[in-house]
C-alpha positions in Angstrom: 3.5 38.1 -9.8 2.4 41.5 -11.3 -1.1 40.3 -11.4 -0.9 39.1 -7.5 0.6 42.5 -6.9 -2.0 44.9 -8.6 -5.2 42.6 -6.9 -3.9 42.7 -3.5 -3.5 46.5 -4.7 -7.4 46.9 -5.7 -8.0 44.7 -2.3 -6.3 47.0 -0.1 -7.7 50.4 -2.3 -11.3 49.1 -1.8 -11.1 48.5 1.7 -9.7 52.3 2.2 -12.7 53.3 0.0 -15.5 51.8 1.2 -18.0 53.6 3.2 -17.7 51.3 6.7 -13.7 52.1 6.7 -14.7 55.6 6.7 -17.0 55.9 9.1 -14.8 54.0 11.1 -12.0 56.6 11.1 -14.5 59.5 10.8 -16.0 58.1 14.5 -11.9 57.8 16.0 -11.0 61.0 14.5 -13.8 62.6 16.6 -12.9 60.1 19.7 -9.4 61.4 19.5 -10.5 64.9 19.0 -13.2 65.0 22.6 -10.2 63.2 24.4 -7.6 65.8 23.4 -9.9 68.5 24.4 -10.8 66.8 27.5 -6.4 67.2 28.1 -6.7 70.9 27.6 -9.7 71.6 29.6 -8.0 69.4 32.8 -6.6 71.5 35.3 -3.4 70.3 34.6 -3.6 71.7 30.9 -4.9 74.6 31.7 -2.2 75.1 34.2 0.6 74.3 31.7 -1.4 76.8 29.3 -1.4 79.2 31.3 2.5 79.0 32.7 3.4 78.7 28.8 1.4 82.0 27.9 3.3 83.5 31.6 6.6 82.7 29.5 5.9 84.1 26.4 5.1 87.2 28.3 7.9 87.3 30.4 10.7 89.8 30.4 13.2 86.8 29.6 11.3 85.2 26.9 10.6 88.6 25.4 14.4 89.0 25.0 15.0 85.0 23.9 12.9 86.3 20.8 14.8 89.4 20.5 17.4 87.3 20.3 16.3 84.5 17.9 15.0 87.4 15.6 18.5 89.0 15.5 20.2 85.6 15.0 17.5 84.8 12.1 18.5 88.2 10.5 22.0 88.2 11.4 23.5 84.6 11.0 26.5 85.7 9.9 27.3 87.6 12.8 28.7 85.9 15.6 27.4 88.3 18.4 23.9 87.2 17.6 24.3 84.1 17.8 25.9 84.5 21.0 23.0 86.7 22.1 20.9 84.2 21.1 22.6 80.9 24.1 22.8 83.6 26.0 18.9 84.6 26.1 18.4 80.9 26.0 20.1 80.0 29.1 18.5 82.6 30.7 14.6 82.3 29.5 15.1 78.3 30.9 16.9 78.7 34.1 13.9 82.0 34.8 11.2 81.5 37.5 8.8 81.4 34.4 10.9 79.0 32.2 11.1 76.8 35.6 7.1 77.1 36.1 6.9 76.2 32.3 8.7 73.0 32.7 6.9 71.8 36.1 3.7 72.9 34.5 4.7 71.1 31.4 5.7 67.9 33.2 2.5 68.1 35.1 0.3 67.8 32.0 2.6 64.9 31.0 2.4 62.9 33.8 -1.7 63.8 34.6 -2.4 62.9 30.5 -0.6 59.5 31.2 -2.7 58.6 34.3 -5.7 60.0 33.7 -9.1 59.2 32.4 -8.7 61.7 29.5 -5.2 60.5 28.9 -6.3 56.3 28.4 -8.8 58.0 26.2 -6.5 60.0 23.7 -4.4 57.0 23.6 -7.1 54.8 22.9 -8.3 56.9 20.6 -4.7 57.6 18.8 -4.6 53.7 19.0 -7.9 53.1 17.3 -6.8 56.4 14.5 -3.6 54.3 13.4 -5.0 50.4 14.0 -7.8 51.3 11.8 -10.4 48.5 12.0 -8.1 45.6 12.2 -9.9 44.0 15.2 
């Protein structure tokens, strides 16, 4: 039995090694690589980039990380944490929070019927499949 084992071991180590399984994953690495860029140049990513950077910047997701930085210095201090839901709450239910999550959603749904989208997965697919066709 140990003997089976430790060939299908070498078996399965010399396929990962050998030049043609490399290749292989070197060329879906890049596929998955031009099909993810091709998500964040659509106008849907750029769109969700955009309303994402708009939160960051915005007066309630400034104090959100207020907050989170008081709460990550202060744990023991029940007001932060406090603070902290409070600045939460606020940052999602915010024009920009709400613009986040549409924009978000947007890229979601455009990334599962899209060109680019079938690509990634396909690409993803071929990434974790390796060559077993």
């Amino acid at each position: 039995m140990e003997q089976l084992l430790r060939k299908w071991w070498s078996r399965i180590t010399a396929w990962m090694r050998s030049p043609e399984r490399s290749q292989q994953a070197a060329e879906a690495g890049q596929r998955a690589k031009a099909a993810l860029h091709d998500a964040r140049d659509s106008n849907a990513g750029r769109k969700a980039e955009s309303a994402i950077r708009d939160l960051r910047e915005s007066d309630a997701g400034r104090k959100a990380e207020s907050a989170l930085r008081d709460l990550r210095d202060e744990l023991r201090d029940g007001e932060a944490g406090r603070k902290a839901k409070a600045a939460i709450r606020d940052l999602r239910d915010s024009d920009a929070g709400q613009k986040a999550k549409s924009a978000l959603r947007d890229l979601r749904n455009d990334l599962k019927n899209s060109d680019a989208g079938r690509k990634a997965k396909s690409a993803i697919r071929d990434l974790r499949d390796g060559d077993e066709k």
